[in-house]
N, CA, C and O atoms as a GROMACS GRO file, in nm:
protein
  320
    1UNK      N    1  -2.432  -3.512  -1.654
    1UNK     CA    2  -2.357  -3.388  -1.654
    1UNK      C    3  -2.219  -3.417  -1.713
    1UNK      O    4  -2.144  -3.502  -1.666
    2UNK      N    5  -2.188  -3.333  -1.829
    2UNK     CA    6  -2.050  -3.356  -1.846
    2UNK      C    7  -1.958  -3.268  -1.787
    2UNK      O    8  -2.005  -3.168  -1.732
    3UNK      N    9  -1.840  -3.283  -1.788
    3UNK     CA   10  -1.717  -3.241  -1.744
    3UNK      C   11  -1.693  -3.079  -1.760
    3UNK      O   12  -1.634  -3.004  -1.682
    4UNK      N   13  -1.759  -3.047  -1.889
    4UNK     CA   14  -1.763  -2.893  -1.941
    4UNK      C   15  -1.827  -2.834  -1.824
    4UNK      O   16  -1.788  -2.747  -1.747
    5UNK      N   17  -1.950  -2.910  -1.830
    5UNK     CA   18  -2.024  -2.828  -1.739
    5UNK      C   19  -2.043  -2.848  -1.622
    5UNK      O   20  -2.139  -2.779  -1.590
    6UNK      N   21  -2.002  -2.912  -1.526
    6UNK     CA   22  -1.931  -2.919  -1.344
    6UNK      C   23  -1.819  -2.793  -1.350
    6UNK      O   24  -1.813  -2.693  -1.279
    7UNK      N   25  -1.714  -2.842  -1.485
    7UNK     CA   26  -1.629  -2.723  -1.401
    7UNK      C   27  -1.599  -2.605  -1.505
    7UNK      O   28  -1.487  -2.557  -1.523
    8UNK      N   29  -1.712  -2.567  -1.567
    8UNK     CA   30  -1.713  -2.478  -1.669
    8UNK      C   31  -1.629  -2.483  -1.739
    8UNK      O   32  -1.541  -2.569  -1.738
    9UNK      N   33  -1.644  -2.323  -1.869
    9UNK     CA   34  -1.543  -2.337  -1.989
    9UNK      C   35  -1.414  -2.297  -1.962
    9UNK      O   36  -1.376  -2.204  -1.891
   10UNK      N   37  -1.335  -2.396  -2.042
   10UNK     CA   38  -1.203  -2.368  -2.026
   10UNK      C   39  -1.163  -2.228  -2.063
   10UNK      O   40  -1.192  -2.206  -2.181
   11UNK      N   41  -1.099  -2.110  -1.995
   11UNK     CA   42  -1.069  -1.968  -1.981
   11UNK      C   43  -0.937  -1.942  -2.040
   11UNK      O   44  -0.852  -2.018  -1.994
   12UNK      N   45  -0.896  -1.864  -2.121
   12UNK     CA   46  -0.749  -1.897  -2.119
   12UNK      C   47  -0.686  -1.814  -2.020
   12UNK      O   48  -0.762  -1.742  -1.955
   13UNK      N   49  -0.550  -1.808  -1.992
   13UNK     CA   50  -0.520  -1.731  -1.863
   13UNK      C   51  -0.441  -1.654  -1.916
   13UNK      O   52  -0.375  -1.658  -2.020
   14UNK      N   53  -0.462  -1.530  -1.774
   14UNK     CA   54  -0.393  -1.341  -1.832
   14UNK      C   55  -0.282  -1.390  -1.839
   14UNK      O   56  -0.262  -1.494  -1.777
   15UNK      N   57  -0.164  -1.323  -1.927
   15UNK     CA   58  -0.026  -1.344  -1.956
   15UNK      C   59   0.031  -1.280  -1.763
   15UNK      O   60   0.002  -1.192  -1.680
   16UNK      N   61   0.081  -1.342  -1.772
   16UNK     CA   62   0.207  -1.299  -1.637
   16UNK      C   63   0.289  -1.208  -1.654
   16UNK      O   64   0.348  -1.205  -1.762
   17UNK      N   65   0.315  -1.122  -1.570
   17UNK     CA   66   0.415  -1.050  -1.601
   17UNK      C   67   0.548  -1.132  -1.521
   17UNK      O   68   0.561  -1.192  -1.414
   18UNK      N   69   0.649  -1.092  -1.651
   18UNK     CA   70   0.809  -1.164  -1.600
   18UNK      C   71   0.896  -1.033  -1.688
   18UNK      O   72   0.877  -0.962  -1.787
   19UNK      N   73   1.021  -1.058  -1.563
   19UNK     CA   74   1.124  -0.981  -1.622
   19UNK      C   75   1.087  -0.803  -1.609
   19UNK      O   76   1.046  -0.746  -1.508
   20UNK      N   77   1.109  -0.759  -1.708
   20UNK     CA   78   1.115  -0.594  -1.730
   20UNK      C   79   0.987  -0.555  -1.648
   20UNK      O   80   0.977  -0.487  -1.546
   21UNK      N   81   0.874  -0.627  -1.738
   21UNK     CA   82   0.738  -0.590  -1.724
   21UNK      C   83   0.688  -0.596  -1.574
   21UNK      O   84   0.585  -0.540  -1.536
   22UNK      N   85   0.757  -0.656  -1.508
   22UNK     CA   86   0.716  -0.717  -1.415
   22UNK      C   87   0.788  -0.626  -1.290
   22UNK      O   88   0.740  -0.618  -1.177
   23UNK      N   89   0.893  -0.570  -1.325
   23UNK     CA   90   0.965  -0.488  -1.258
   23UNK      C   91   0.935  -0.363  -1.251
   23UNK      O   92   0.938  -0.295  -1.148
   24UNK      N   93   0.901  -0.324  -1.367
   24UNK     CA   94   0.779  -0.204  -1.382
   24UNK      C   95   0.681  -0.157  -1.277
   24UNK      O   96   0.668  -0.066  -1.195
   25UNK      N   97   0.602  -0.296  -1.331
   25UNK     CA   98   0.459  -0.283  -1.278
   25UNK      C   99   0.468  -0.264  -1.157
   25UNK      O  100   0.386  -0.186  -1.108
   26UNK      N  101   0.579  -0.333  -1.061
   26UNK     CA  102   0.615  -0.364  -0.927
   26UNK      C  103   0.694  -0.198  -0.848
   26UNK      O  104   0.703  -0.153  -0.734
   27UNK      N  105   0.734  -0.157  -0.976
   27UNK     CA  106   0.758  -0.008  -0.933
   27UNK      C  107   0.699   0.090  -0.935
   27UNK      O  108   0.737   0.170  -0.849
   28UNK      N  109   0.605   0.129  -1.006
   28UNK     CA  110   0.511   0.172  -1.040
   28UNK      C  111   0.393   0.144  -0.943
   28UNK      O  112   0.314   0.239  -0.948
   29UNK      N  113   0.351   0.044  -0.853
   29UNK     CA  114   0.248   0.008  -0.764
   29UNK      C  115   0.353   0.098  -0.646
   29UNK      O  116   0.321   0.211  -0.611
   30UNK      N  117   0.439   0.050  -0.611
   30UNK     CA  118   0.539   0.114  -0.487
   30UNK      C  119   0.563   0.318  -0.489
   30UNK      O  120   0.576   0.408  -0.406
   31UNK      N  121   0.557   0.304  -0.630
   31UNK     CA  122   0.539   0.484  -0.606
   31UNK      C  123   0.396   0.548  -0.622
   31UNK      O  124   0.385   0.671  -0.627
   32UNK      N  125   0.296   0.471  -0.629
   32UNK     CA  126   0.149   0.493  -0.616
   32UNK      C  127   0.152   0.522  -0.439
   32UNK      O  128   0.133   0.634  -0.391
   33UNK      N  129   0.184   0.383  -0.344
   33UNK     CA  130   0.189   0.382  -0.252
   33UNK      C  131   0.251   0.489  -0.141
   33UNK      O  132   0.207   0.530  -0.034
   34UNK      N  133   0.383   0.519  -0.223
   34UNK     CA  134   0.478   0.647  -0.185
   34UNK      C  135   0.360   0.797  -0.170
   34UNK      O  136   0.332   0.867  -0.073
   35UNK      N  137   0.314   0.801  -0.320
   35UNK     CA  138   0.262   0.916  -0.332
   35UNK      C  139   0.090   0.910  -0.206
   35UNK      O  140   0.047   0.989  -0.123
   36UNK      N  141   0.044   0.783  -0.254
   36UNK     CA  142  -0.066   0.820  -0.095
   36UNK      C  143  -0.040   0.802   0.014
   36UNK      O  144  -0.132   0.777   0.092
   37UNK      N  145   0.116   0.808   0.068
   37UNK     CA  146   0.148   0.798   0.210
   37UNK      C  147   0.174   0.930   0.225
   37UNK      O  148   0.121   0.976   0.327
   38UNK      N  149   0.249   1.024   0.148
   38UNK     CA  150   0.276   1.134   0.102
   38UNK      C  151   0.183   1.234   0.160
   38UNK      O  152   0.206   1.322   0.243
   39UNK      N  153   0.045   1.194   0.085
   39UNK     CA  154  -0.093   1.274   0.084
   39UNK      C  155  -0.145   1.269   0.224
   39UNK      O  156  -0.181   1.370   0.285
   40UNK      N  157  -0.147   1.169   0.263
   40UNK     CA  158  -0.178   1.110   0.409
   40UNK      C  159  -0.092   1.203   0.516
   40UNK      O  160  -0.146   1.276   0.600
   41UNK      N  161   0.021   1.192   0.503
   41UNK     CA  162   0.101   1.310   0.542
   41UNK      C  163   0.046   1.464   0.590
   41UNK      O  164   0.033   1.516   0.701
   42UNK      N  165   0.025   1.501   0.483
   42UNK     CA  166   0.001   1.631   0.477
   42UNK      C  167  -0.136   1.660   0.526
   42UNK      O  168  -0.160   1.743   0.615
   43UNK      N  169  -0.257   1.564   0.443
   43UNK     CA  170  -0.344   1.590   0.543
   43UNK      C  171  -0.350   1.590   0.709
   43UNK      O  172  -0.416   1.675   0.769
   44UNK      N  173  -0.272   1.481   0.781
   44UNK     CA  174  -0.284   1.416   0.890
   44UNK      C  175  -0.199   1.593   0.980
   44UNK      O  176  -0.215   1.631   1.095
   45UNK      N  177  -0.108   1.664   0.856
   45UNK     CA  178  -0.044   1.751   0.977
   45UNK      C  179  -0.158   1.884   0.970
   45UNK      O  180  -0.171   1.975   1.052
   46UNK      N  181  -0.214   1.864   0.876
   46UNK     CA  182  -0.340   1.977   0.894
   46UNK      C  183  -0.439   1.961   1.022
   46UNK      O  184  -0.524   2.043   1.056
   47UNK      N  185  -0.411   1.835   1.087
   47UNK     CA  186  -0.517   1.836   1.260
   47UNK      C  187  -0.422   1.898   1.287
   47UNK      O  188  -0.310   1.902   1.236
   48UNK      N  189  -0.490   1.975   1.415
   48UNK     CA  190  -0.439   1.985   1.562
   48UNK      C  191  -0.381   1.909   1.636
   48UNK      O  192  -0.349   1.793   1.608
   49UNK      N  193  -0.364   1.957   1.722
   49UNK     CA  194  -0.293   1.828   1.839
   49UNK      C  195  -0.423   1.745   1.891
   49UNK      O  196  -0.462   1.632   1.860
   50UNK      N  197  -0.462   1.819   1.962
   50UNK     CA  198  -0.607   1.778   1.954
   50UNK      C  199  -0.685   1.662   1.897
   50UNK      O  200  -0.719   1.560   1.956
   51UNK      N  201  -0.706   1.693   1.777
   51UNK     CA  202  -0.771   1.624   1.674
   51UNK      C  203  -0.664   1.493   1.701
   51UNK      O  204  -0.705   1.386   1.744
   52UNK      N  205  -0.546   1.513   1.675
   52UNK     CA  206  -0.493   1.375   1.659
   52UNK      C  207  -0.478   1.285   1.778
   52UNK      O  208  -0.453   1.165   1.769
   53UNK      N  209  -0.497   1.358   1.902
   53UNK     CA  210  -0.470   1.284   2.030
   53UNK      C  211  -0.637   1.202   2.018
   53UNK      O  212  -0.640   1.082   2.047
   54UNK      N  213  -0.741   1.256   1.984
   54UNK     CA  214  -0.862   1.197   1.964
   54UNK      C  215  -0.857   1.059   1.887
   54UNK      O  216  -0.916   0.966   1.941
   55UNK      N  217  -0.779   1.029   1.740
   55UNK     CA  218  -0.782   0.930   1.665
   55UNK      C  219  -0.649   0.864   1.742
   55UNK      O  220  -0.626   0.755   1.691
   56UNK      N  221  -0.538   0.900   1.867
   56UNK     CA  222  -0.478   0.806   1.915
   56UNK      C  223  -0.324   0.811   1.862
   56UNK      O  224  -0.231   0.735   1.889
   57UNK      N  225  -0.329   0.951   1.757
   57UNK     CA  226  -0.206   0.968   1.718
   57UNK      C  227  -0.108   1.115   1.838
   57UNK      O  228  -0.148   1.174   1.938
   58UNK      N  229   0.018   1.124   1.766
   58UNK     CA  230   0.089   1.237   1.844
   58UNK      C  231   0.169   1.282   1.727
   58UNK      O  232   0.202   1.191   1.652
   59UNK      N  233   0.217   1.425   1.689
   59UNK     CA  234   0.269   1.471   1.614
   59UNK      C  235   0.443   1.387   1.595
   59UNK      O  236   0.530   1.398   1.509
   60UNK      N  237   0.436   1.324   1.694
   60UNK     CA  238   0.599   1.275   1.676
   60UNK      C  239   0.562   1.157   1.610
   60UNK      O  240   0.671   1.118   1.569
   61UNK      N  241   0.471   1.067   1.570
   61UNK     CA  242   0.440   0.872   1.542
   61UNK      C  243   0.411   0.912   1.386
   61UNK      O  244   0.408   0.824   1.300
   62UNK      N  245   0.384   1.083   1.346
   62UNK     CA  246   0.293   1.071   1.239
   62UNK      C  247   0.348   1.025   1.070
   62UNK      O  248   0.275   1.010   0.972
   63UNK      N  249   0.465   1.013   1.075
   63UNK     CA  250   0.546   0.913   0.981
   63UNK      C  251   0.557   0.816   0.955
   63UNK      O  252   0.535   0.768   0.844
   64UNK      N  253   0.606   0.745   1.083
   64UNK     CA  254   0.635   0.659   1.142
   64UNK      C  255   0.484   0.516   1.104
   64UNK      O  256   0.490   0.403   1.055
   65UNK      N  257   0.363   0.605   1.160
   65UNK     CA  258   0.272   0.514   1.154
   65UNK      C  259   0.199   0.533   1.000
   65UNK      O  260   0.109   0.459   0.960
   66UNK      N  261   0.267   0.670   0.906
   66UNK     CA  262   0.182   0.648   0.788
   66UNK      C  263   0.244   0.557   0.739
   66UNK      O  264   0.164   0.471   0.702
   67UNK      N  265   0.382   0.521   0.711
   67UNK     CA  266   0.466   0.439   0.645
   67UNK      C  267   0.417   0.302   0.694
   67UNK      O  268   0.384   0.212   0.617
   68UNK      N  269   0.413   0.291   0.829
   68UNK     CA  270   0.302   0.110   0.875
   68UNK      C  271   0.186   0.126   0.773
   68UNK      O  272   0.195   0.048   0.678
   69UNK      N  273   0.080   0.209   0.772
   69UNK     CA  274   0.000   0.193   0.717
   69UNK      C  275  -0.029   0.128   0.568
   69UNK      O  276  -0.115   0.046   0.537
   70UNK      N  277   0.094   0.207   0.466
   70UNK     CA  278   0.076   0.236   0.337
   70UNK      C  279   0.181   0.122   0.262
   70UNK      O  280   0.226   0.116   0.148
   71UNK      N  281   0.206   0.005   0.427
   71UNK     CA  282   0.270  -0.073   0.421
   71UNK      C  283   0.428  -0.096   0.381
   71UNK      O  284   0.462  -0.201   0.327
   72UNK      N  285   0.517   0.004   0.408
   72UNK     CA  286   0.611   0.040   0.378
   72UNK      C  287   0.715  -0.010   0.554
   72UNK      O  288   0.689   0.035   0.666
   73UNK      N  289   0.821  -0.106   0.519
   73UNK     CA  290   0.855  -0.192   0.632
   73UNK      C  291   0.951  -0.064   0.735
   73UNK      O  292   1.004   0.036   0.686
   74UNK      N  293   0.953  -0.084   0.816
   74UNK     CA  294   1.034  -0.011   0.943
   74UNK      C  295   1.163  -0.052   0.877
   74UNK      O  296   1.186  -0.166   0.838
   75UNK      N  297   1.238   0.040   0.868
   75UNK     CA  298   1.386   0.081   0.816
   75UNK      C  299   1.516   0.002   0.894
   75UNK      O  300   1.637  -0.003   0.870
   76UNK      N  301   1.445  -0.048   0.981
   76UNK     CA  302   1.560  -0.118   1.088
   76UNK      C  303   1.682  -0.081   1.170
   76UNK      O  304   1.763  -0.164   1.213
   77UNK      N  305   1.685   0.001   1.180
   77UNK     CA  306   1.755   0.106   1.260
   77UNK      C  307   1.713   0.200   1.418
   77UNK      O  308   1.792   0.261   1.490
   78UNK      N  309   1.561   0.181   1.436
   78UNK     CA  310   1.480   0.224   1.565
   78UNK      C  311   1.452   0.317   1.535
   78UNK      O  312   1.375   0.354   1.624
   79UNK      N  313   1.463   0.430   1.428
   79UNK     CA  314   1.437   0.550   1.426
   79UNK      C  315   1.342   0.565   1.285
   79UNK      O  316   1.289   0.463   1.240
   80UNK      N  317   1.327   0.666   1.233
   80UNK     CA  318   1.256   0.676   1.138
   80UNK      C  319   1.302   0.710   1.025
   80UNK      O  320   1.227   0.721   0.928
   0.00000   0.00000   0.00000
């Protein structure tokens, strides 16, 4: 067995993003995230009280826990 073939063909690798591109891309993923926490939002205030005490939520957390979700860090202040 040669060497080629244990650790297959050499691949060349995707360019990296650095700099501008990279700052972009990194902003651009963060307002994707914005916009489906957003959506999440609005659906989540279309339950009832009801409905949400069932999945474990309360109309006061419902920010609070989309922003945990959509991975967006607690503001550091105790409040929302």
């Amino acid at each position: 067995m040669t060497t080629a073939e244990y650790f297959g063909l050499a691949r060349p690798q995707s360019p990296s993003l650095f700099g501008a591109g990279q700052f972009v891309h990194s902003t651009f993923a963060m307002v994707r995230r914005w916009c489906r926490m957003r959506q999440a939002l609005v659906e989540l205030r279309e339950l009832d009280d009801r409905m949400l005490t069932d999945i474990g939520l309360c109309r006061s957390t419902l920010y609070a826990t989309a922003r945990e979700v959509h991975g967006f860090k607690d503001r550091g202040h105790g409040g929302f």
